[in-house]
C-alpha positions, 0 to 999 in steps of 0.5 A: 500500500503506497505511503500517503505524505501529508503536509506539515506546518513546517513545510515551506509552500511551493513558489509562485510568480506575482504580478501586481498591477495599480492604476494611478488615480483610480479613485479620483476617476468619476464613478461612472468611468471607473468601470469602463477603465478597469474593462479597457485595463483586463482586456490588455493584460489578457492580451499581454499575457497571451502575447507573452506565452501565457495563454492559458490565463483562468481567473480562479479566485479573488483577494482583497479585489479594490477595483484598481489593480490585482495581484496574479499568481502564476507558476514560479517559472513564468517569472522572466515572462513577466518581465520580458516580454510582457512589460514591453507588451504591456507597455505598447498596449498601454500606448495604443490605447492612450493614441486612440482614446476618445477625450472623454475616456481617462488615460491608464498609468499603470505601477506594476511590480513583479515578485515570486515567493511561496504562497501556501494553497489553496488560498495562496498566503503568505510575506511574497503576496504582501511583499509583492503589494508593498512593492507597487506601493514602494516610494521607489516605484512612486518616484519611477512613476513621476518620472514616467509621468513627465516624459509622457510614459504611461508604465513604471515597473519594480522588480523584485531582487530575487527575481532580477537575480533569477531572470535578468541577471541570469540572461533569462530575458531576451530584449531586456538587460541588466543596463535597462534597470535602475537598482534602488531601495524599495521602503513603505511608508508606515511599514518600518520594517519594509525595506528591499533592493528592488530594479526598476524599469519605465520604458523608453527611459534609461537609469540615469533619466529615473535617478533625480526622482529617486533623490530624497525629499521634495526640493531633490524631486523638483529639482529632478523635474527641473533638469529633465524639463532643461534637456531633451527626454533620454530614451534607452535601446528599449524606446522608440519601436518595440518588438512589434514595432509601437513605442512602449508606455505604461503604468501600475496601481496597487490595489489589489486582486489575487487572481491565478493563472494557469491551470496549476492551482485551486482556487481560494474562497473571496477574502474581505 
């Protein structure tokens, strides 16, 4: 008769990859454009997903859904497809859309950070998710968006360090590379204990276009906007035309969704 493993609370839960996405100023949009925005916002991320290999994307459960943004949970090994392409993807899609939109409909700019931990099934808890949601809020992040805000970019991005170490750095991700990523300290307001080395990425943006913005205190962040507004924007190998030939944008909020992709994982009862 075959042994039967049960699980123990010693165990450390498998790993998972988490993308977290956060539309910026999603509360102040009137509440009729609300729903029409974050519609224009799961189609996208629907179709970057395909785009980057990911086609078989299944909603199967929800977390902590605020209406902005969400967290998906996907097999750790989509963890370099989350970066590239999909970043690149998503940037472009984000800028098609900014190009088409009707006057009456409210750009998206996205704060998207990507992590990978253990979460423990079946509803998929643990440090990886709050961390993943601490690093969309991250200062770090906050000032990549201003950044990406004033030269016209609709997408900042934070990567995790065990994640860059696993992907980027390990020459995981084709069209991306260590030179296209800002390395930074990602810290939370009211969250003391908080406080990571992370990487971002706006793209279209080279590192030293970013560092001004990441200077502490407001007189340093002006005068970061100032010397962008002197010079001509800086664009790194990645701008102008991306692999599908569109510019690339972006942008990421942060409340959240725990979403699962892929057919791997069971879905979690909706948590308040």
């Amino acid at each position: 008769m075959p042994s039967v493993v049960l699980s123990d609370a010693g165990d450390v839960p498998p790993e998972h990859a988490l993308l977290t996405v956060d539309m910026k100023e999603y509360s102040q949009l009137p509440e009729a454009k609300m729903a029409p925005a974050r519609a224009d916002l799961d189609s996208m991320l629907a179709t970057v997903f395909a785009q980057g290999g990911i086609d078989d994307a299944t909603l199967l459960g929800t977390v902590k859904d605020r209406g902005d943004g969400a967290i998906f949970v996907l097999p750790a090994r989509h963890a370099a497809r989350l970066i590239d392409p999909l970043l690149i993807h998503l940037g472009q899609a984000l800028e098609r859309r900014e190009q088409t939109r009707l006057a009456s409909a409210p750009p998206i700019r996205l704060r998207v950070s990507v992590h990978v931990g253990p979460l423990a099934p079946p509803d998929h808890r643990g440090d990886a998710a709050n961390d993943a949601c601490r690093l969309v809020d991250s200062d770090a992040v906050r000032q990549a968006m201003a950044a990406a805000v004033d030269n016209g970019v609709l997408l900042a991005s934070v990567v995790s360090d065990t994640v860059f170490s696993r992907t980027v750095a390990a020459g995981r991700t084709s069209a991306l590379k260590e030179h296209h990523f800002h390395r930074a300290a990602a810290r939370v307001e009211g969250k003391p204990g908080f406080d990571q080395t992370c990487w971002l990425f706006v793209p279209g943006l080279v590192p030293s276009v970013i560092a001004p913005y990441l200077a502490e205190g407001s007189d340093a962040m002006l005068s970061g906007r100032q010397h962008q507004a002197a010079q001509p924007r800086a664009k790194d190998s990645t701008s102008g035309e991306g692999r599908d030939g569109v510019r690339q944008k972006g942008k990421a909020s942060g409340k959240a969704r725990l979403v699962q992709v892929g057919r791997d994982y069971i879905t979690g009862p909706e948590q308040s």
